[in-house]
N, C-alpha and C positions, 0 to 999 in steps of 0.2 A: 467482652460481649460485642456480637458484630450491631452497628446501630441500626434502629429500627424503624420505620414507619407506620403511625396507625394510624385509622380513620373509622371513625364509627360516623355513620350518618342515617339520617330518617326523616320525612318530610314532616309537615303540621302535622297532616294528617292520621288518623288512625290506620298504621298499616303492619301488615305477619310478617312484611317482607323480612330477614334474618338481619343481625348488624352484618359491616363488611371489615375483616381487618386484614387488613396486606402488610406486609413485611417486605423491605427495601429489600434488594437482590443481595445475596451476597458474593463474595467475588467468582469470576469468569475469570478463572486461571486457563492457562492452555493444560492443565489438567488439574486434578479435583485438590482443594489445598487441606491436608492433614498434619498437626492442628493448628485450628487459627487464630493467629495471633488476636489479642483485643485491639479493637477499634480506638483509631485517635482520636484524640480532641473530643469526646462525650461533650462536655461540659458546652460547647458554643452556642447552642441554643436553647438554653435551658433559660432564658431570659422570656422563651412567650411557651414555655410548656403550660401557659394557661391563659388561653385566648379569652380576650375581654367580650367577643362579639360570639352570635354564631350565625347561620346562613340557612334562614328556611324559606321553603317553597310552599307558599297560600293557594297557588291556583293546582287545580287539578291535572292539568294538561302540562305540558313539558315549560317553563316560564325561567327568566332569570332569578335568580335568587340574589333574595334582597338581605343586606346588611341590616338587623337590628339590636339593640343592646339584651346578653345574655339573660333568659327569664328562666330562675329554676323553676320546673314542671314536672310532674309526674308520668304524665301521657307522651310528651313530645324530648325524644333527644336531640340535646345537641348537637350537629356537626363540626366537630373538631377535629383539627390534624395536631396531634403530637411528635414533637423531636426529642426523641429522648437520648439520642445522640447521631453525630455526624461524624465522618469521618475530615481531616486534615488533608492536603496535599504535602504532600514529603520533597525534599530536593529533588530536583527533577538532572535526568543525567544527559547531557547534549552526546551527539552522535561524534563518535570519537576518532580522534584525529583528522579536525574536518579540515585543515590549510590544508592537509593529504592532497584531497578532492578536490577544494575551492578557490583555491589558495591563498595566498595574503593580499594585503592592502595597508597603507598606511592611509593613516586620516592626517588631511590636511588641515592648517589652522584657515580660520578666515581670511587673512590678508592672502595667505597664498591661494584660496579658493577664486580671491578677488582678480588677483593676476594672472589666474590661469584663466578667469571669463575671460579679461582681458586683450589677452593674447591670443585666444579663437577667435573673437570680434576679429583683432586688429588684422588677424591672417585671412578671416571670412571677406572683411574690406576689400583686402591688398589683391584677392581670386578676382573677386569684381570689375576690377577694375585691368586685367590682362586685356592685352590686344589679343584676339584667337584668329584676329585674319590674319598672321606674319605664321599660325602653323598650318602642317596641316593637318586634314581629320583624322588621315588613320595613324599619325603620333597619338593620338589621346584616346582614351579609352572611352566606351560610351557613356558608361556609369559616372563617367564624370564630369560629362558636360552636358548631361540631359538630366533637366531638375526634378522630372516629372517620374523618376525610376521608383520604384514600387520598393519599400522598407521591410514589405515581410510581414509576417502575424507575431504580434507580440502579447503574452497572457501573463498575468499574476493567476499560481494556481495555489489553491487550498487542497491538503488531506487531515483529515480527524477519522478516521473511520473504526479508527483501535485508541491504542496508547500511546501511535505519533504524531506529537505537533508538528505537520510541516510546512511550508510556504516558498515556494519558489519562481522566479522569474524566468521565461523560457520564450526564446526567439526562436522564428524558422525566418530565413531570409533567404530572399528569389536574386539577389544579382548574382553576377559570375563576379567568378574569383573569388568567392567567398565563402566561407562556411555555412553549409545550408542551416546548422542549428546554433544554437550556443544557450549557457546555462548561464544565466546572469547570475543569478542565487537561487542556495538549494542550502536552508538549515531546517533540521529537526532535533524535536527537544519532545525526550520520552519520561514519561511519567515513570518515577522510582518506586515501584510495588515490589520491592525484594523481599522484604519484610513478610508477603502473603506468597513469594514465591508463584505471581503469574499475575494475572491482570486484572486489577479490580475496578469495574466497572465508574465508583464513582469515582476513585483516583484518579481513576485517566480523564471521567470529564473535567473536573477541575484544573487539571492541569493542560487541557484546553482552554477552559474560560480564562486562566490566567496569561498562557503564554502567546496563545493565537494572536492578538492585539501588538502584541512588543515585536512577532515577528515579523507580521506586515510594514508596520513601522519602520523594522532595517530594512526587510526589502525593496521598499519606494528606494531609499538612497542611491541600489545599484540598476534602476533602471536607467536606461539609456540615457545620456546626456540630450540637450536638445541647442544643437550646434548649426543646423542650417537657416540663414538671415530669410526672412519673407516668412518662414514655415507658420502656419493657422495654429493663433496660440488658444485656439480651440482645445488645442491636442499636447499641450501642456500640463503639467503639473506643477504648480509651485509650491516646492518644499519649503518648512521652517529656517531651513539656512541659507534663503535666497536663494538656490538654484533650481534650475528650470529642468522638470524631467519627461521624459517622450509619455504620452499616457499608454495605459495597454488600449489594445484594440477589443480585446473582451475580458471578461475573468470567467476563471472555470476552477470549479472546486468539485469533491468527490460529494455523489449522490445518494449512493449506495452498491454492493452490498456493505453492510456494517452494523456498528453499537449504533440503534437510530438515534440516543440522544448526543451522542459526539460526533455522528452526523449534521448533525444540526446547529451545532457550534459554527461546523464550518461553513455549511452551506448560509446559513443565513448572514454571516460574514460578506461572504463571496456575492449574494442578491444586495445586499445595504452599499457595498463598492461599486459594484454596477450600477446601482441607482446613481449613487453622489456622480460616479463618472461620467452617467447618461453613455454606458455601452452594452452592449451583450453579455449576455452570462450563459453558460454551459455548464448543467449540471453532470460529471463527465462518472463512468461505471470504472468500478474501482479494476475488477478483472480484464476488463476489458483494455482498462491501461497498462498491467502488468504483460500481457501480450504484442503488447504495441510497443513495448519499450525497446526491443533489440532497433527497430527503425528510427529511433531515434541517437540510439550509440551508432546508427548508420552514418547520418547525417551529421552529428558531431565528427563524426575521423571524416569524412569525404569533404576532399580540397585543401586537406593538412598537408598530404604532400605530393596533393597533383597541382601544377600552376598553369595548365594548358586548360583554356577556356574549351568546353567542346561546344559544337553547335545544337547536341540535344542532351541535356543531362540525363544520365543514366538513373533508373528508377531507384526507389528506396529498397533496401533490403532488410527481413526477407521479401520478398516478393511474394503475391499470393498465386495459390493456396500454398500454407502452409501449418505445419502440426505442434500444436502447442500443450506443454507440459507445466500445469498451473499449479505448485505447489507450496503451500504454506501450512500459519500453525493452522488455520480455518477452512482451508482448499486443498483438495486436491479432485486433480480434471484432466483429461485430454480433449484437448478444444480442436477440432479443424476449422480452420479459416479460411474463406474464400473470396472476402472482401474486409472494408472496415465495418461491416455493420453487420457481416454474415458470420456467423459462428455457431456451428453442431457439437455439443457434447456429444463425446463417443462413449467417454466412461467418468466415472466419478465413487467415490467411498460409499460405502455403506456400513460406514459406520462415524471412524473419528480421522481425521484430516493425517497427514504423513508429520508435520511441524510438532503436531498436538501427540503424536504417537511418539516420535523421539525425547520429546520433551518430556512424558511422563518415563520412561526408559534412562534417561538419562540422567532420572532424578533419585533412580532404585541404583543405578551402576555408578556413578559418580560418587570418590570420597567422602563422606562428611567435610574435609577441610576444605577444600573443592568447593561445595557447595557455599560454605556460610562465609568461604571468600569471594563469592561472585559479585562481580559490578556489575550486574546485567542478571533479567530474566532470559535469557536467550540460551536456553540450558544445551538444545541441540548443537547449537556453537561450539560449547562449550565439550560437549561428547565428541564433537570429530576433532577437539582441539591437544582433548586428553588420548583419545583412541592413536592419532597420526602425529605426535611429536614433530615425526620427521621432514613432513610434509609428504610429498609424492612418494619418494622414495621409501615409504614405508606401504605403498600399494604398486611400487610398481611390478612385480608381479604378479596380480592379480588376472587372470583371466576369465571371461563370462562362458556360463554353460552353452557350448555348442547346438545342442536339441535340448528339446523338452523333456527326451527322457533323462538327459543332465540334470535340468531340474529339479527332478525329482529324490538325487542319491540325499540323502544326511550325511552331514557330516559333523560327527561325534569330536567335543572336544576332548582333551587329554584329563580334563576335567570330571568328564562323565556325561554332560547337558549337550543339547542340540535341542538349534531352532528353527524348526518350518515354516514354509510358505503359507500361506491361504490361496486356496482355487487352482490347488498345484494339480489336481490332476481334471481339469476343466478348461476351456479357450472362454471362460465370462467375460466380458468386456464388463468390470465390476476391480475395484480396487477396497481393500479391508486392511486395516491398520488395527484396527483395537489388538491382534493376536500379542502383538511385541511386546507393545508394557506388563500385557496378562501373565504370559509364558515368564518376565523375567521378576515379576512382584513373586510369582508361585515358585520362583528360583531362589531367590534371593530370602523369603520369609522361610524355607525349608533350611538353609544352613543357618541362616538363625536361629531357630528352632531348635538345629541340633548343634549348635554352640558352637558351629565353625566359622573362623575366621575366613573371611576373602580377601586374597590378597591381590596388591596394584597390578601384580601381572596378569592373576586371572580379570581383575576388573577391564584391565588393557582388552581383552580376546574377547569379552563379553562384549565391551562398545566395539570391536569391528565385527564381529558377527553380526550383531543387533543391525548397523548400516547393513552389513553385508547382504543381509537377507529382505533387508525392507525395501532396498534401492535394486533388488532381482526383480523383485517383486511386480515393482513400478515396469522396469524394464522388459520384463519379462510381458505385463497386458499392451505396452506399448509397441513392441514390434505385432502382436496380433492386430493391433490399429494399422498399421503400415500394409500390414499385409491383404489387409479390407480394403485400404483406402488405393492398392497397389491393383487389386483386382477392379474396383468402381472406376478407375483412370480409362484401364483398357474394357471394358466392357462398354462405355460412356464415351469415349476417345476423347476424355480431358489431360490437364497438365496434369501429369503426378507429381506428389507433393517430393520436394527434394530439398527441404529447409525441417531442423526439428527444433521448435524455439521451445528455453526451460527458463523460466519464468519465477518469480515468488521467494519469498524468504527464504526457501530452504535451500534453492538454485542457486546460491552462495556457497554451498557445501562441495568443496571438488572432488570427494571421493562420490560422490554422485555422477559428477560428471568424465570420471574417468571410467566406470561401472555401465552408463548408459552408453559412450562413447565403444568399447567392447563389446556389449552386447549389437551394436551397429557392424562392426566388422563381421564379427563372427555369424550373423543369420543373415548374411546376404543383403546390406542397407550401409554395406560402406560408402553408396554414394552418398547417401544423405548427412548434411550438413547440420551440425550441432551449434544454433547461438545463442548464446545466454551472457543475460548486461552483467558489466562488473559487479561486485559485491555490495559496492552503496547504491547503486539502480535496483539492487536484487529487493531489498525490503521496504516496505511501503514508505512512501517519498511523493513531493509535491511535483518534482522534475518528470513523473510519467504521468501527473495528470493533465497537467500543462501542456504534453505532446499529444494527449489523445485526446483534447479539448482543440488542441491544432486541425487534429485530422477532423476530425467531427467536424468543425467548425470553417475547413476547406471542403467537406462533399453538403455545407448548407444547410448542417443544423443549426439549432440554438433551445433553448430549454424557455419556458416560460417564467415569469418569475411565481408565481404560486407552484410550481413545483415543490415535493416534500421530499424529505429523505426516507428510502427504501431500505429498510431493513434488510430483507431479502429482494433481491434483483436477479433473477438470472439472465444469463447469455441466449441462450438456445431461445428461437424463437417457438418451435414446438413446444414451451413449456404454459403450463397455467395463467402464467400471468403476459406472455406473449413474448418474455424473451427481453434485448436489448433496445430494441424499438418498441416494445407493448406499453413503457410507461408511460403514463398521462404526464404532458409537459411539454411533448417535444415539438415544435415549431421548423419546419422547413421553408428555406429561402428559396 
């Protein structure tokens, strides 16, 4: 039984008003869970399933309700909350193979912590005391004999907006010769909901409230050392292990969009550390970071292996405007950009997100053994991992429909089935997903029905179809964007967009991007430039809120600290609630 929430309440008063009984959610899978399992851990709060008190309201008018001891009554009910079960947090499963990404470190003992202060002292000393009139200036570089050189922005950022816990530390540093970014730390740790086969809301918060703490905790360790003698130990932090570490310059954690109450995990995290700090906080949009993140895999590679200081550094890329392809299990969007704060949706679903469409397709075509061996709900993963063995070379000849009226052929498998497009014979700037899981549930329940086996090869042809047709699709409303946004340049005589950023958990998928990449040559948009962050940038992660709390926080924002978390936020400023700038909070310097 999933566990439940009730509440009956009613004032002193004589009132018709009806009782009220709400029922806790139950899970928010990236598609609908059939059937589900029983609920863990019933039994944890069965200790106040019978509240000693209740909480009535004397005065007519709206007043706090005052605690008195329980009086049985005829006329007046009690207000009571019952737990008549709760759900457990499961082992939670950390993001895998993270030295890949982050990579190693040895921990050192004390004494050798001791020696290594030591020995920075005794070298910080020995700099001190150089004669610099026996060189001269242009032997030394400036950054190193000018005290006063600017260290850059440095954030601790928070994400809870789903089911990852993440926390990472991220620099943007202003000297030459130097890497404009760097990832001090970047761990997440995602709530284990296999068991409900998608994502269940109180799972994930709990294993926020449990993990979020522990991860901050390592984080501090890999902030920056704090190595230069004079420096305002203002700007210090001093850890349990004796050692001194640089503070952030702000904290920025995710606002919204999301689950507002694992919103709020993090955000209120992120406002209590900026207090203790006495620095800035930025409550930073979740989409709005996923788009910003190829500029910051800019700014990590530039200077890796150029060593020529120039005299103006060359901007971030991409550069604006440019067109962005935002997809996940919850999104999907074609964003143009034209600034950091400027963002037009062009198009968007109407119906269920592209992540949330695979994922339920992937859950009808996948194995049974497949499934109930998965370490992971990332089922979509898991369909282009079954679909492509090969890797590339099992699409490398694939090529996109030339016109539209390509588009349009079927093409029948050997099978008998074929699967269509949505809005194939329309230019909507509108994207629809729900067709995939529908078309392959009413596949799939039809040979069961009729007692036929499917076999691994057909399942094989079913997952490349099912991509094949979902990422035309995409492709297919996106060069009509291009082709808008190609006529508005010369009519307006602005820049035309010549960067196409693909964004979001499922921009991890490379038969996506070998599909959208195709479709680029083939209708005339081979100039434009396809970037998308590697595969651990691609799903929700603390490392791109930390960059777009950078940028925010270099054009002069800053968030209030009573700011709340947004469930829904959107980008587009034409929208109801005004977009990325319309939320109440935001504070310019």
């Amino acid at each position: 039984m999933r566990p439940k929430l009730s509440v009956v309440t009613s004032t002193a008063q004589s009132l018709t008003r009806p009782s009220l009984s709400l029922k806790s959610p139950g899970p928010f899978p990236r598609t609908p869970i059939s059937p589900v399992p029983p609920s863990p851990g019933g039994k944890r709060f069965s200790s106040i399933q019978a509240p000693s008190y209740s909480y009535t309201n004397s005065c007519k008018s709206k007043s706090i309700l005052k605690k008195q001891p329980m009086v049985s009554a005829t006329s007046h009910a009690e207000k009571r909350i019952q737990f008549q079960g709760t759900p457990t947090v499961h082992c939670v499963t950390p993001i895998e193979n993270p030295e890949e990404y982050y990579g190693k470190y040895t921990k050192l003992s004390k004494e050798e912590r001791r020696w290594m202060s030591q020995e920075s002292l005794n070298i910080a000393l020995s700099v001190q005391h150089l004669d610099f009139d026996d060189c001269h200036s242009d032997e030394i570089p400036a950054r190193e004999t000018t005290r006063d050189t600017k260290r850059g922005l440095l954030t601790l950022a928070i994400e809870t907006s789903c089911d990852d816990t993440s926390v990472a530390i991220v620099e943007k540093v202003d000297r030459p010769r130097d890497v404009p970014a760097r990832i001090h730390f970047l761990e997440n740790v995602t709530a284990d909901t296999r068991q409900y086969r998608g994502i269940h809301p109180i799972l994930a918060l709990e294993s926020h409230q449990e993990n979020l703490a522990k991860l901050v905790d390592k984080a501090l360790r890999h902030l920056p050392p704090v190595s230069e003698i004079g420096e305002d130990t203002s700007k210090w932090i001093n850890l349990s292990d004796g050692s001194q570490r640089r503070k952030p310059d702000f904290v920025s954690a995710t606002r919204g969009p999301g689950m507002r109450a694992n919103l709020f995990t993090g955000l209120d995290t992120g406002k209590g550390l900026s207090v203790a700090w006495q620095i800035p906080f930025i409550g930073v949009h979740h989409m709005q970071a996923h788009l910003l993140t190829p500029r910051l895999v800019s700014a990590m590679s530039r200077g890796q292996h150029d060593t020529d200081v120039a005299s103006t550094d060359p901007p971030l890329t991409p550069e604006f405007p440019f067109l962005s392809i935002l997809v996940s299990g919850g999104h999907s969007m074609l964003v143009e950009s034209t600034s950091i704060t400027d963002h037009t949706i062009m198009a968007s679903t109407a119906d269920i997100a592209i992540g949330e469409s695979l994922d339920k397709a992937a859950r009808e075509i996948l194995p049974p053994s497949v499934l109930n061996e998965a370490k992971t709900t990332m089922y979509g993963k898991l369909l282009e991992q079954f679909a492509f063995p090969g890797g590339s070379a099992d699409w490398s000849s694939y090529c996109a429909p030339k016109t539209r009226g390509e588009e349009l052929v079927k093409q029948p498998s050997r099978w008998g089935w074929t699967l269509t497009s949505p809005f194939a014979n329309t230019r909507q700037l509108q994207f629809s997903f729900s067709f995939l899981p529908s078309m392959i549930t009413k596949l799939m329940g039809a040979k069961k029905t009729a007692g036929e086996d499917v076999s691994d090869e057909e399942r094989v042809a079913l997952a490349r179809e099912a991509m094949r047709v979902c990422f035309e699709h995409l492709g297919s409303r996106t060069i009509i964007a291009l082709e808008e946004l190609r006529q508005k340049a010369r009519n307006k005589g602005v820049p035309e967009v010549k960067t196409l950023v693909i964004s979001g958990g499922v921009a991890a998928n490379r038969f996506l991007m070998a599909v959208l990449r195709s479709f680029l040559d083939v209708r005339g948009f081979g100039h434009v430039e396809i970037v998308a962050p590697p595969p651990y940038l691609c799903t929700d992660n603390a490392a791109m809120i930390g960059w777009a709390g950078i940028e925010m926080f270099e054009a002069g924002f800053r968030t209030d600290l009573g700011g709340r978390a947004l469930r829904k936020w959107a980008l587009d400023p034409r929208a109801e609630d005004g977009g990325l700038l319309g939320a109440d909070g935001w504070v310019r310097k």
